[in-house]
C-alpha positions in Angstrom: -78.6 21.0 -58.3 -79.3 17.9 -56.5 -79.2 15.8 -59.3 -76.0 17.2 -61.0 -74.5 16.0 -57.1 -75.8 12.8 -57.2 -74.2 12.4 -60.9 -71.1 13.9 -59.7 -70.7 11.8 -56.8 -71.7 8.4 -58.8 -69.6 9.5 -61.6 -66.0 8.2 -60.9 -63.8 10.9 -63.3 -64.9 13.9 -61.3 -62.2 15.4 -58.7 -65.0 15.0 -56.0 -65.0 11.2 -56.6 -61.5 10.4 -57.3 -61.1 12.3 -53.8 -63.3 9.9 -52.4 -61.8 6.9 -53.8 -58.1 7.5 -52.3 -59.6 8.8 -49.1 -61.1 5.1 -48.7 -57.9 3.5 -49.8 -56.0 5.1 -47.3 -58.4 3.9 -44.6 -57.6 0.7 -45.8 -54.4 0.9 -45.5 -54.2 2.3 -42.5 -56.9 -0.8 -41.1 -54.5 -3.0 -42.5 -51.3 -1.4 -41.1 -53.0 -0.9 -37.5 -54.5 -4.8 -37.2 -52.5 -6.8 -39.1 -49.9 -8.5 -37.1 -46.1 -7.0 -37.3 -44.4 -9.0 -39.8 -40.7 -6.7 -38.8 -39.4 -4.7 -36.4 -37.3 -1.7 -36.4 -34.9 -3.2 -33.8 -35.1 -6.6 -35.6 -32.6 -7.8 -38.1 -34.7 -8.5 -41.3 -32.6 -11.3 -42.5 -31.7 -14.9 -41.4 -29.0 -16.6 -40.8 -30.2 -19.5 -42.2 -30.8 -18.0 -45.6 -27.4 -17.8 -45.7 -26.0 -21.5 -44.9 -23.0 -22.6 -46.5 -23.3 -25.6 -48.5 -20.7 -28.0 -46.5 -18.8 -27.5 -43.2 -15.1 -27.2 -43.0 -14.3 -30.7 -42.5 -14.8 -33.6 -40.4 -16.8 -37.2 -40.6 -19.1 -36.2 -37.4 -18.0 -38.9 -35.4 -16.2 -37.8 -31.7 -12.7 -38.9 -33.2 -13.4 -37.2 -36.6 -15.9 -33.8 -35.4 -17.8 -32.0 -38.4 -15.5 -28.8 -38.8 -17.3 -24.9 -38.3 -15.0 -21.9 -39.0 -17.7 -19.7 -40.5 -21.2 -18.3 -39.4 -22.6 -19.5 -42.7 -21.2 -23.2 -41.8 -23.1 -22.6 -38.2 -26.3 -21.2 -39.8 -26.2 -25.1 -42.0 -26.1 -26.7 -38.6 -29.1 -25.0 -37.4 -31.2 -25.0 -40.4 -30.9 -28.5 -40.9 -31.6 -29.4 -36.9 -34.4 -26.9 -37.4 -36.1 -29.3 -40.2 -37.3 -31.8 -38.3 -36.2 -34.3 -41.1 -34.4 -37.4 -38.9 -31.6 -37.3 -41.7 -30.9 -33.9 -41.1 -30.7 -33.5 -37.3 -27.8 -34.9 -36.8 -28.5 -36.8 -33.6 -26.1 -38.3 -32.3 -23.5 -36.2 -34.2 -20.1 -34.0 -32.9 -19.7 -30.6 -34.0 -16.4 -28.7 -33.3 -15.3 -25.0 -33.8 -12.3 -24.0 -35.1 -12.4 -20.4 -35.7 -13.9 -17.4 -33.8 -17.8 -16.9 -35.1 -19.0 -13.2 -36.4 -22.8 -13.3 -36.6 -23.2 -9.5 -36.3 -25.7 -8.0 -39.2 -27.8 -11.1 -39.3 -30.9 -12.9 -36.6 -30.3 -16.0 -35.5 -32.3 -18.4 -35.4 -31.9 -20.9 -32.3 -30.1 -24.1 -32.7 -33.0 -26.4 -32.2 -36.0 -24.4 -32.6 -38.7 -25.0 -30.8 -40.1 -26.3 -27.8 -40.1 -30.3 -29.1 -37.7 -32.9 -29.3 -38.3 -33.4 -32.6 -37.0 -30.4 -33.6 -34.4 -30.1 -30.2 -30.4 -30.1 -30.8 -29.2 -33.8 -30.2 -25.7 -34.0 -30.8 -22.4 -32.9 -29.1 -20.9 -29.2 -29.8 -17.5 -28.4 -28.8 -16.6 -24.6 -28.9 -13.4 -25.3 -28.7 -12.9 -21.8 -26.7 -13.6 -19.9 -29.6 -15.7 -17.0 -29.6 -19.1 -16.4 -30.7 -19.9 -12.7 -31.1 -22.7 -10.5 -33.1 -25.8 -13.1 -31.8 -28.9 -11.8 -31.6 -31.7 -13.5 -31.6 -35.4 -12.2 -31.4 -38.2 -14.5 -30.6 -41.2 -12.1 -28.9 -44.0 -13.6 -29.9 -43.4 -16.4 -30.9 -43.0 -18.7 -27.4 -40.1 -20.5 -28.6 -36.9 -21.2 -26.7 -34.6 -18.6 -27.2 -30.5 -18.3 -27.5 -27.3 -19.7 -29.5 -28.9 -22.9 -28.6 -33.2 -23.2 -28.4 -34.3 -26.6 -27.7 -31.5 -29.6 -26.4 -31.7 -33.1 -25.9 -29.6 -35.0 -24.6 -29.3 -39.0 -25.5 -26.5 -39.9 -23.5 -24.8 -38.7 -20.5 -21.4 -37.1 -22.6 -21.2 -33.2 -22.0 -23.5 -32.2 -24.7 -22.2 -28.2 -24.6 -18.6 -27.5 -23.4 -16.3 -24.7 -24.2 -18.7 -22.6 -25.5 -17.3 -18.4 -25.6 -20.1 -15.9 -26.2 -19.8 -12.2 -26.1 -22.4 -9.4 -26.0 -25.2 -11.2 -26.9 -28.8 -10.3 -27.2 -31.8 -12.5 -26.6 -35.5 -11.5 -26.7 -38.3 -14.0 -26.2 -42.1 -13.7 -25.3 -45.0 -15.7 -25.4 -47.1 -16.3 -28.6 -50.5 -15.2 -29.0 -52.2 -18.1 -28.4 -49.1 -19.5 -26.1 -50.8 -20.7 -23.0 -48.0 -23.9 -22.0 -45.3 -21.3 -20.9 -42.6 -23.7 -21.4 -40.1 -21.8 -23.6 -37.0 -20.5 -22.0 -34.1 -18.1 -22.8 -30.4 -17.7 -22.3 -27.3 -16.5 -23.7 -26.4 -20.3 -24.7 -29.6 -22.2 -24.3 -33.2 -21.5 -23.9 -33.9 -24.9 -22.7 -32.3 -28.1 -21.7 -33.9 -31.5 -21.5 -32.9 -35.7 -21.6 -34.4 -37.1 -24.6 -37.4 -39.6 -23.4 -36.5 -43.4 -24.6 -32.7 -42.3 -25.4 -30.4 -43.6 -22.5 -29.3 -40.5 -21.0 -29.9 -39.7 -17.2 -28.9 -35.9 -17.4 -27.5 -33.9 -19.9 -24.1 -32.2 -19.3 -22.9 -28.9 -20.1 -19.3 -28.0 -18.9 -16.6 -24.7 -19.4 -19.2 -22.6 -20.9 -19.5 -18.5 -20.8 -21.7 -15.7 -21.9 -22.1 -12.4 -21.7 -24.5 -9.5 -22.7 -28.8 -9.0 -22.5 -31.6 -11.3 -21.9 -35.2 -10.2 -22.2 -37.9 -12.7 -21.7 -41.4 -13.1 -20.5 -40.9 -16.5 -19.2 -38.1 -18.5 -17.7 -35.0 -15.7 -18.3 -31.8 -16.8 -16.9 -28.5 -15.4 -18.1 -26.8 -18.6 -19.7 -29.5 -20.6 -19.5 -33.4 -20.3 -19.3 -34.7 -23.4 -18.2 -33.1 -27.4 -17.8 -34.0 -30.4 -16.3 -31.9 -33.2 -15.2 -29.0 -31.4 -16.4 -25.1 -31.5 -14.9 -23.3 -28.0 -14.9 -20.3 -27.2 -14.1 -17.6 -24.7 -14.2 -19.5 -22.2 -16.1 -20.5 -18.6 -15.6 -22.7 -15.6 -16.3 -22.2 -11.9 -16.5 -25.7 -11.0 -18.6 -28.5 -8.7 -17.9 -31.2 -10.2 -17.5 -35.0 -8.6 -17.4 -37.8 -11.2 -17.1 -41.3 -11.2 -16.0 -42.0 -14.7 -14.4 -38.9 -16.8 -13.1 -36.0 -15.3 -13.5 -31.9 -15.8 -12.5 -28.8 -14.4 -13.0 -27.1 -17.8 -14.3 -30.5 -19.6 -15.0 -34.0 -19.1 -15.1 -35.7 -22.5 -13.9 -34.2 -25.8 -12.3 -35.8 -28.4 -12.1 -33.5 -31.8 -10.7 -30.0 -31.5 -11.4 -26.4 -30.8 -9.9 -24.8 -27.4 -9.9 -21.2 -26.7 -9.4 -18.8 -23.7 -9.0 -20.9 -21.9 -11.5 -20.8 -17.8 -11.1 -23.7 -15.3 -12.3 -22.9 -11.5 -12.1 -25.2 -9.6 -14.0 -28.2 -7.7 -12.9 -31.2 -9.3 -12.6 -35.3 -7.4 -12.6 -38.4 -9.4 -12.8 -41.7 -10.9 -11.2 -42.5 -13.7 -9.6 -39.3 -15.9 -8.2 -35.9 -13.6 -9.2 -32.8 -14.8 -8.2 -29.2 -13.7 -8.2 -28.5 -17.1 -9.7 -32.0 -18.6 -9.8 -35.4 -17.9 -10.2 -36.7 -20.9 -9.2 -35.1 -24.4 -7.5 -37.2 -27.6 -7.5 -36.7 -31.2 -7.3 -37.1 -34.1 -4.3 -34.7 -34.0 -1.2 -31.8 -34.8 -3.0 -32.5 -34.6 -6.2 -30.9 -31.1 -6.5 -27.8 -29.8 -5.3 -25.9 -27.1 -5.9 -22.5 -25.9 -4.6 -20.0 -23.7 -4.7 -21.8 -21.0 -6.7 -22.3 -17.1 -6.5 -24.0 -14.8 -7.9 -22.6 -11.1 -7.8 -25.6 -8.6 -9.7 -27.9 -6.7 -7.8 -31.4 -8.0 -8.0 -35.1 -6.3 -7.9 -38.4 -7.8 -8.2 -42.1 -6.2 -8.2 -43.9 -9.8 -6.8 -43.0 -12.1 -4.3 -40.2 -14.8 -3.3 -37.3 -12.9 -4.4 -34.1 -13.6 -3.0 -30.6 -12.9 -3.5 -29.5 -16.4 -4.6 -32.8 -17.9 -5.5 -36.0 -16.5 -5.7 -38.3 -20.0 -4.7 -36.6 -23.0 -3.3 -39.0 -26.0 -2.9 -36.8 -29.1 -1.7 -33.7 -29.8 -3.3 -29.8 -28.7 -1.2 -27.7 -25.9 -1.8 -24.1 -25.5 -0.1 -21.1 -24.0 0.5 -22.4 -20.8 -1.9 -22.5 -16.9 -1.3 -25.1 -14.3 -3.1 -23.5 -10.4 -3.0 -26.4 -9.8 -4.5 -28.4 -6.3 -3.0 -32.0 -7.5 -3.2 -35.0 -5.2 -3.5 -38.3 -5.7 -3.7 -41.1 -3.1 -4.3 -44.2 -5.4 -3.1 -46.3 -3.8 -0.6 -49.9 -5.3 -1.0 -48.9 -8.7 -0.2 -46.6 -11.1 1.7 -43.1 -9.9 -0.4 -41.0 -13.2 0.9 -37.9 -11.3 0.3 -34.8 -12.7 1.5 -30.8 -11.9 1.6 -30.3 -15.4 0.0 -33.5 -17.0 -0.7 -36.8 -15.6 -0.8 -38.7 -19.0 0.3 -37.2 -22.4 1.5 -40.0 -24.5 1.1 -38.6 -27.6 2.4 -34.9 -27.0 1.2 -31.2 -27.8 2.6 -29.6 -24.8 2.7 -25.8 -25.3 4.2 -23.0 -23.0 5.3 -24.1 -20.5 2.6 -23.8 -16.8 3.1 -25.6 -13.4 2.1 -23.3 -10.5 2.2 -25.7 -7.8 0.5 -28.1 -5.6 1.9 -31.8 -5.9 1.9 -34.4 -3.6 1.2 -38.1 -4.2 1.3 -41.5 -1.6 0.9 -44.0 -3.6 2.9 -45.6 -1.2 5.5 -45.7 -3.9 8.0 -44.0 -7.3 6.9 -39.6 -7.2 7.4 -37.5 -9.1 4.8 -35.5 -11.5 6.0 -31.7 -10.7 6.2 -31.4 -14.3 5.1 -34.6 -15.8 4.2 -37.8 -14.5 3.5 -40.0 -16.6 3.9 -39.5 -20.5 5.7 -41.6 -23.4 5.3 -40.0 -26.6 6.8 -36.5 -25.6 5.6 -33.6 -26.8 7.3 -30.5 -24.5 7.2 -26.9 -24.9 9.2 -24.1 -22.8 9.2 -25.1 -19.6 7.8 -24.9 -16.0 8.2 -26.3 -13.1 6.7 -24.1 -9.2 7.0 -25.9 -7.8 9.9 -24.1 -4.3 9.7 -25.5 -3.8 6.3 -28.8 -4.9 7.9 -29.0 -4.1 11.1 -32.9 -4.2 11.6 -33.1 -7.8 10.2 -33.5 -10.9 11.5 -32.1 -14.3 9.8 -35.9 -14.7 8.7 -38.3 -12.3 7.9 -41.9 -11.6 9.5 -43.7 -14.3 7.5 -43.8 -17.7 7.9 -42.7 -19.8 10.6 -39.2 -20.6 10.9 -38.2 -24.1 10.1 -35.2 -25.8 11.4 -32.5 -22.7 11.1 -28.9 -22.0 12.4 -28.8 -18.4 10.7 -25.8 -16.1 12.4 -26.3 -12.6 12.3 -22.4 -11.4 11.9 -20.3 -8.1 10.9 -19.0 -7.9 7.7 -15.5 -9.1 8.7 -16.4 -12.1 10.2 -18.9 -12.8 7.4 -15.9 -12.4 4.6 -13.8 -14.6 6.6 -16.7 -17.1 6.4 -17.2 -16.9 2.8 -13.6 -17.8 2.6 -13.6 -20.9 4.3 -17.0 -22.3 2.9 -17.2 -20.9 -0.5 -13.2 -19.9 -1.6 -12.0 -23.2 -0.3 -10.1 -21.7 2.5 -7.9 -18.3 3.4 -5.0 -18.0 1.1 -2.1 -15.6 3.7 0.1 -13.2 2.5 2.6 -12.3 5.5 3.2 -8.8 5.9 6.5 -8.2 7.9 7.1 -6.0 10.9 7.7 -1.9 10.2 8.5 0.3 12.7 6.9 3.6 13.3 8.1 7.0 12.7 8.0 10.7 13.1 5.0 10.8 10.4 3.7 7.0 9.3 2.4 4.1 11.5 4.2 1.2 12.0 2.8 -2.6 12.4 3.7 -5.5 13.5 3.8 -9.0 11.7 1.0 -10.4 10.8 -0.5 -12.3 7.6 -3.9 -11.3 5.7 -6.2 -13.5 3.8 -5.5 -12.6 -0.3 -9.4 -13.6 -0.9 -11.3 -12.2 1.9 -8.9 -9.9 3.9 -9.2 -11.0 7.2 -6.2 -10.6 9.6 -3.9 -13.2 11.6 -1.9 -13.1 13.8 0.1 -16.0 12.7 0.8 -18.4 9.5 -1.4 -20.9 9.9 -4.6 -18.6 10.1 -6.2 -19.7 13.5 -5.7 -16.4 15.5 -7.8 -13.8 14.2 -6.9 -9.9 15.0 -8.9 -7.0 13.6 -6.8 -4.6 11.5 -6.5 -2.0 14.4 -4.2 -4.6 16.3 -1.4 -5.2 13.7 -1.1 -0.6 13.8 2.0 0.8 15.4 1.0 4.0 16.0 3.4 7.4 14.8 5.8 8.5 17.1 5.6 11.5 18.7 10.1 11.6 18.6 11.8 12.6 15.1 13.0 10.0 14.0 15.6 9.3 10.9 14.3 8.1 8.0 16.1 6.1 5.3 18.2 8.2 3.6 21.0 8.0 5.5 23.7 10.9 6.2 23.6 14.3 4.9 26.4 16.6 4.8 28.1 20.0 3.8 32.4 20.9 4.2 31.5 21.6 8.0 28.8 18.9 9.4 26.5 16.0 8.8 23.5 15.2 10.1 20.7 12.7 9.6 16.6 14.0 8.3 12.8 13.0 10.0 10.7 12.2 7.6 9.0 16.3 8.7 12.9 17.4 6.9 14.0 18.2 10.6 17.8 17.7 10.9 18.7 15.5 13.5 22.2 13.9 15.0 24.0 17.5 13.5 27.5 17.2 15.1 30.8 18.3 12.8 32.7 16.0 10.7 35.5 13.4 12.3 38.2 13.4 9.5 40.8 11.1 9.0 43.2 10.5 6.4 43.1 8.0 3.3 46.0 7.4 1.3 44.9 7.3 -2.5 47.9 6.2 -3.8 51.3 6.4 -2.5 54.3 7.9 -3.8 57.3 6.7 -5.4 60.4 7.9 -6.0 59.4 8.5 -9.6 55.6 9.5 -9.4 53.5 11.7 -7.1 51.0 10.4 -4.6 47.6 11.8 -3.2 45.3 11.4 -0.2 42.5 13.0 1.1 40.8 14.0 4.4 37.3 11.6 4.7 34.9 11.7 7.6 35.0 8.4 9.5 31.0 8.7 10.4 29.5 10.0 7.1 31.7 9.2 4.8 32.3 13.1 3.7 35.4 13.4 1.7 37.7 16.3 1.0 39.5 16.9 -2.2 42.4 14.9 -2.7 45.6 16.5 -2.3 49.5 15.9 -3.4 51.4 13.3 -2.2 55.3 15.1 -3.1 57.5 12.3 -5.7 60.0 10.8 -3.7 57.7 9.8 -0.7 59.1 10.4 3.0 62.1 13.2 3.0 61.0 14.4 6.0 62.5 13.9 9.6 60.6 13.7 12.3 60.9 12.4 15.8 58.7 10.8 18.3 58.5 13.1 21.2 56.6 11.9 24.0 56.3 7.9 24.8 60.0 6.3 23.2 59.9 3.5 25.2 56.7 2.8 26.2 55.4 -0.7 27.5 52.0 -2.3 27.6 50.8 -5.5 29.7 48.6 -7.9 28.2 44.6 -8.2 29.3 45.4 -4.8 31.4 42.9 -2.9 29.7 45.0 0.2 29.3 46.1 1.7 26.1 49.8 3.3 25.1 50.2 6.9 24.0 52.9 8.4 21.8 53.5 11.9 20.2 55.1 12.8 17.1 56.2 16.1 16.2 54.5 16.1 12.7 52.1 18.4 11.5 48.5 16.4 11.7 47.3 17.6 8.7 49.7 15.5 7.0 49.2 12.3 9.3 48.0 9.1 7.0 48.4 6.4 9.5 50.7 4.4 11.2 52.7 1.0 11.4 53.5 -1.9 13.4 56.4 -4.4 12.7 56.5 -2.7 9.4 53.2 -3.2 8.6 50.2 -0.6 8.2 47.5 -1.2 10.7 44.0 -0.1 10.0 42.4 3.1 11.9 39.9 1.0 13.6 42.7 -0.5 16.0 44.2 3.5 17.0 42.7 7.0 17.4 44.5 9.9 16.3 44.5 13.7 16.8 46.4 16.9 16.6 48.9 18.5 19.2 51.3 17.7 17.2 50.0 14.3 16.2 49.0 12.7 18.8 48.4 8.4 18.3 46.7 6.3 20.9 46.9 2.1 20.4 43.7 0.7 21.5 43.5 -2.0 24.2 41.9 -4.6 22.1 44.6 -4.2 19.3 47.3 -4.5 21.5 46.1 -7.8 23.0 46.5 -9.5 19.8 50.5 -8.3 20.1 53.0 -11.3 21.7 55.0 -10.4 24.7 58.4 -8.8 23.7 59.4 -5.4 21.8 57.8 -4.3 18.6 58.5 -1.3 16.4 56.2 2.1 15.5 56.2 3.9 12.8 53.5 7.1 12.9 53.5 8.2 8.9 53.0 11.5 7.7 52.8 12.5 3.5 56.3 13.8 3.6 58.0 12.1 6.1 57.8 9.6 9.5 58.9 9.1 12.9 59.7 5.6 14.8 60.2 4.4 18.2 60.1 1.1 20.2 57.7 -0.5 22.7 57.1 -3.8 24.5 54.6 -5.7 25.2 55.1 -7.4 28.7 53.5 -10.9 29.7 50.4 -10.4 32.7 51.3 -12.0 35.6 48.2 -14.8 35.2 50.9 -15.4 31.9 54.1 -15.6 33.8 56.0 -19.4 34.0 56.4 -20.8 37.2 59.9 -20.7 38.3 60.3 -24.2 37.5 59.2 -24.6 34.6 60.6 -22.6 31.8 60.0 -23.7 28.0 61.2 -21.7 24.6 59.5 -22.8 21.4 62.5 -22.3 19.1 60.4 -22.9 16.1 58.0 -19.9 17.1 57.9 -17.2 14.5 57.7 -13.8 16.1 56.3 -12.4 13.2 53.4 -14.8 12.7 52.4 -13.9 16.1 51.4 -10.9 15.7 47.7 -10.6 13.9 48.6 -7.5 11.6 51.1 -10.1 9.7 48.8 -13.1 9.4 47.9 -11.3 5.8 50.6 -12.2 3.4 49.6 -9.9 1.1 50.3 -7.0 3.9 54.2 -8.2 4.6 56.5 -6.3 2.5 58.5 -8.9 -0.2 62.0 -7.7 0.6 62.9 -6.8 4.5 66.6 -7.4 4.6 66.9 -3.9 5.2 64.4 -3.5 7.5 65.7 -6.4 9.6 69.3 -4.8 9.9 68.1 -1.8 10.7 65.7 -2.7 13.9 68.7 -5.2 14.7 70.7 -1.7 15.2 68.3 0.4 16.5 66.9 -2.2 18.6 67.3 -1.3 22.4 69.3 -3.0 25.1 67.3 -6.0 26.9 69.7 -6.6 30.1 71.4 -9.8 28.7 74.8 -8.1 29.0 74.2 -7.1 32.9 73.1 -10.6 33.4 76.6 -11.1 32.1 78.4 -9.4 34.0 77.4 -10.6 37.2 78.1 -13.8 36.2 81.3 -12.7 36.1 81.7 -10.8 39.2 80.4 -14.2 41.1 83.2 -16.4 39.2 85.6 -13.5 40.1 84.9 -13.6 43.3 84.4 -17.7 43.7 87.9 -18.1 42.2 89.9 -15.2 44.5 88.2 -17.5 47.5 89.5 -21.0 46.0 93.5 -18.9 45.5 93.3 -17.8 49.1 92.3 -21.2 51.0 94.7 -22.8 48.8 97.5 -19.8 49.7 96.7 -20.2 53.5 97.0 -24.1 53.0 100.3 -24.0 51.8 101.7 -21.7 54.3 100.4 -23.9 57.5 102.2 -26.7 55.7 105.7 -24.8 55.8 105.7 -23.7 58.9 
């Protein structure tokens, strides 16, 4: 038995051996598959980009005036893979690129534009994105300790922008140290892992201008959200709004500054990591003034498990930073160790920090040592001018429990005061709206004037924004009295009255009608007219005007006759026997007056001239004419001189070239004097009333009577004396 096992299990053709066989190959395998290294990913695009470079770009010489032409991701993928060689003739230092068409790189990894951490392999050229957009990049570097993003290694050689108007959307960037990676150098970011000046070339910084990107960054070393890491470098006008999740040295716009200027460049992403995280930076260094950054921000919240975390930058050592804002909420989870958390800046190790604000809150876990609600941790820093939100922090202090303060001006402020500050140092300046004056009623609040601040909305209490109120002193508060709202008059066939704002009626009082002629009537055609509310506005339906016009006689039955000084203040009354109902209006000198210069009512018809219509009447006698829809009544009045009016004795003047007529201001409207008055005239000639010329007259005449019987009788008695 033992012997027939050991053949069996030497013998290669029995089920027991072949058994045997596959169970080793299978451990094999399985050795193989557990330590080999991976060779490809499940969340890794197998394929390259550059496998698929197009043969020739779209056009172009390469020169500045004459740019090399890309329109396709195949015509970017050439660019990189010949950069990527190494091969002088193919790196095209030196060189301008120029996009002309939005870039698609979805489906396919990229592999960085300079790729690497060396300048011989580094990007040396100019690239213009000509605002076109890059989408689909993703690039995945773990493990390999290479610079990661559209972009890996740059160099500049001269002091032109190297990147400008670069668009990229939705981007994902993973990087991670090699094995045996011990430099830590790489960097990654949406646009560039790392930028650099090329050593010997004559460049003193390398530029990068109008550039955006948005989407993921995930990098062991050096994440920032456009860019990872750059030294010497100019940037401006460019922002961030990318996740980023490092591990060492991390920022929401970049990773690691080293020397350099900064300017209004905006990160608002989220930002987690390690050692130095920063809303906008991980870490600043440089010599006094060998850094600066200004008017920047950084918006996404930040949290960090080690030390100098800060809402702006994570480590500042030297280097100045003004006129810039972090909204950034910073958290930090350290609690074995000093955290050097801070609203802004974690540490200022001997940096310039200058009216710069922090407007987030702060949150640290160290059982003993307090963030700072502005910095977290000062050595030798000097800062002026700023101010950290202290009713979003109300147990902070400007600078936290560790450290010694250097030379600080650090306002603790509400968060009012503290937008109106960010206005002035970081938005340039409040930019009013004026809001005009409302008045309060039954239901809403009023305010008064007052102008707000567009960009901060602080309140002022005038245009040039140098009295400040608080929004509680521009409120008119509700009144307690209904008051009518907008809407004007309502009404029914009986009243009209105005609404509050509640629906309570108010001002109910009955309608005040007075008649409107709609069109008059001829002999030949019918008129109409119609009754119409003089407060409202309420009319009544329009009724019939009889052909023919006036047939009608009425009289005037109270007030023929009736006189009126001037500037006595009085009015003058008559009565006409009509039926009100039928009253339209009346007329003076012929001429239809409107109903603002009489009032009217019933008993018969009853029509009073007002005081300051008749001052506008010359001294003399004028004709009235009260009209109703089928007939009128007329009588005369006169107007008589005040005595401050009346001519001396002595002096007596008559203008004969004075137009009765044009005195009176009812006729100073041709249009309103009738065409043809011959008529007219010879009618008010007859019916005019006597004026006391003809008793004048006739005492005249009884004086000359009397006169000449005294002249017959002296010369009678004369005559007589002479006889005798």
């Amino acid at each position: 038995m033992k012997e027939k096992i050991k053949y069996a299990g030497a013998s290669g053709n029995t089920p027991f051996g072949t058994k045997k066989k596959l169970l080793g190959l299978l451990l094999a395998v399985f050795m193989v598959l557990t330590l080999a290294p991976t060779t490809a990913r499940a969340d890794v695009a197998t394929e390259k980009w550059t496998d698929f470079d197009a043969p020739d770009f779209a056009g172009g010489a390469g020169t500045k005036d004459d740019p090399y032409q890309i329109a396709t991701a195949g015509q970017l993928a050439k660019l990189a893979k010949e950069v990527n060689s190494g091969i002088p003739e193919q790196t095209h230092s030196g060189e301008y690129f120029k996009l002309t068409a939005p870039i698609d790189l979805s489906g396919k990894r990229w592999v960085p534009i300079g790729y690497g951490n060396e300048s011989s392999h580094s990007f040396s050229g100019f690239f213009d994105g000509n605002n076109q957009v890059i989408t689909g990049l993703y690039v995945d570097e773990r493990g390999n300790g290479v610079c990661a993003g559209l972009f890996g290694h740059v160099a500049a050689i001269s002091d032109e922008p190297v990147l400008k108007n670069i668009r990229i959307e939705n981007a994902t960037i993973y990087a991670g140290d090699s094995p045996d990676s011990s430099a830590h150098t790489y960097g990654a970011g949406v646009l560039a892992g790392n930028l650099t000046i090329l050593g010997g070339s004559s460049a003193s910084f390398i530029g990068v201008e109008n550039c955006q990107g948005t989407g993921k960054v995930d990098s062991e070393m050096k994440a920032g959200g456009l860019l990872g890491s750059a030294s010497y470098a100019n940037v401006s006008d460019c922002s961030a709004d990318v996740t980023v999740i490092g591990t060492r040295i991390s920022g929401g716009f970049i990773g690691d500054i080293f020397l350099g200027s900064y300017k209004n460049c905006t990160a608002k992403g989220s930002v987690s990591g390690g050692w130095a995280t920063g809303g906008f930076a991980g870490s600043v260094s440089g010599y006094d003034a060998s850094v600066e950054i200004e008017l920047c921000a950084s918006y996404g919240d930040v949290t960090a498990k080690d030390w100098n975390t800060g809402g702006f930058v994570g480590y500042l050592e030297k280097g100045k930073i003004s006129n810039s804002v972090s909204y950034s909420n910073v958290t930090n989870t350290v609690t074995g160790w000093e955290p050097k958390t801070g609203g802004f800046s974690g540490t200022n190790f001997g940096g310039n920090i200058q009216n710069c604000s922090a407007a987030g809150t702060v949150t640290g876990s160290h059982p003993t040592i307090a963030p700072g609600g502005f910095i977290g941790y000062d050595d030798g820093g000097t800062t002026a001018g700023c101010a950290f939100d202290q009713e979003k922090n109300p147990v902070l202090n400007g600078v936290g429990d560790s450290g010694t303060s250097g030379s600080n001006q650090i306002a603790a402020v509400d968060t009012k005061s503290l937008d109106s500050n960010i206005c002035g140092s970081y938005h340039g300046g409040h930019t009013l709206s004026k809001v005009d004056a409302k008045e309060a009623t039954h239901t809403t609040d009023g305010n008064i004037e007052y102008w707000i601040c567009t960009k901060c909305g602080s309140y002022f209490s005038d245009a040039g924004g140098m009295t400040a109120i608080k929004a509680a002193d521009v409120v008119i508060p509700k009144s307690a009295e209904h008051t009518a709202d907008s809407t004007g008059w309502h009404s029914d066939a009986d009243n009209h009255w105005n609404t509050c704002e509640c629906g309570e009626k108010l001002n109910l009082s009955g309608h005040s009608f007075t008649w409107v002629i709609d069109k008059e009537a001829t002999a030949e055609e019918k008129g109409s007219k119609h009754e119409q509310c003089t407060v409202c506005g309420y009319a009544k339906a329009a009724i019939e005007i009889p052909v023919g016009g006036i047939k009608t006689s009425y009289a005037i039955t109270e007030g023929t006759g009736s006189s009126y000084a001037l500037q006595s203040g009085s009015s003058l009354t008559v009565r006409g026997n009509g039926d009100f109902s039928k009253f339209t209006g009346i007329k003076v000198d012929g001429v239809q007056i409107g109903a603002e210069n009489y009032e009217a009512k019933s008993g018969s018809t009853i029509v009073t001239l007002k005081s300051s219509y008749l001052d506008t009447l010359t001294a003399g006698t004028h004709s009235l004419e009260i009209l109703w829809t089928d007939g009128s009544a007329s009588t005369a009045f006169a107007i008589q001189q005040s005595e401050s009016q009346k001519p001396d004795n002595d002096v007596k003047e008559l203008n004969t070239n004075q137009n009765p007529a044009n005195q009176n201001p009812a006729n100073q409207n041709p249009q309103s004097v009738p065409q043809n008055n011959t008529e007219q005239t010879d009618s008010m000639k007859n019916e005019s009333p006597k004026t006391g010329e003809d008793d004048n007259l006739l005492v005249l005449a009884a004086w000359l009577f009397l006169l000449g019987s005294g002249f017959a009788g002296v010369t009678y008695y004369r005559k007589r004396k002479h006889l005798y």
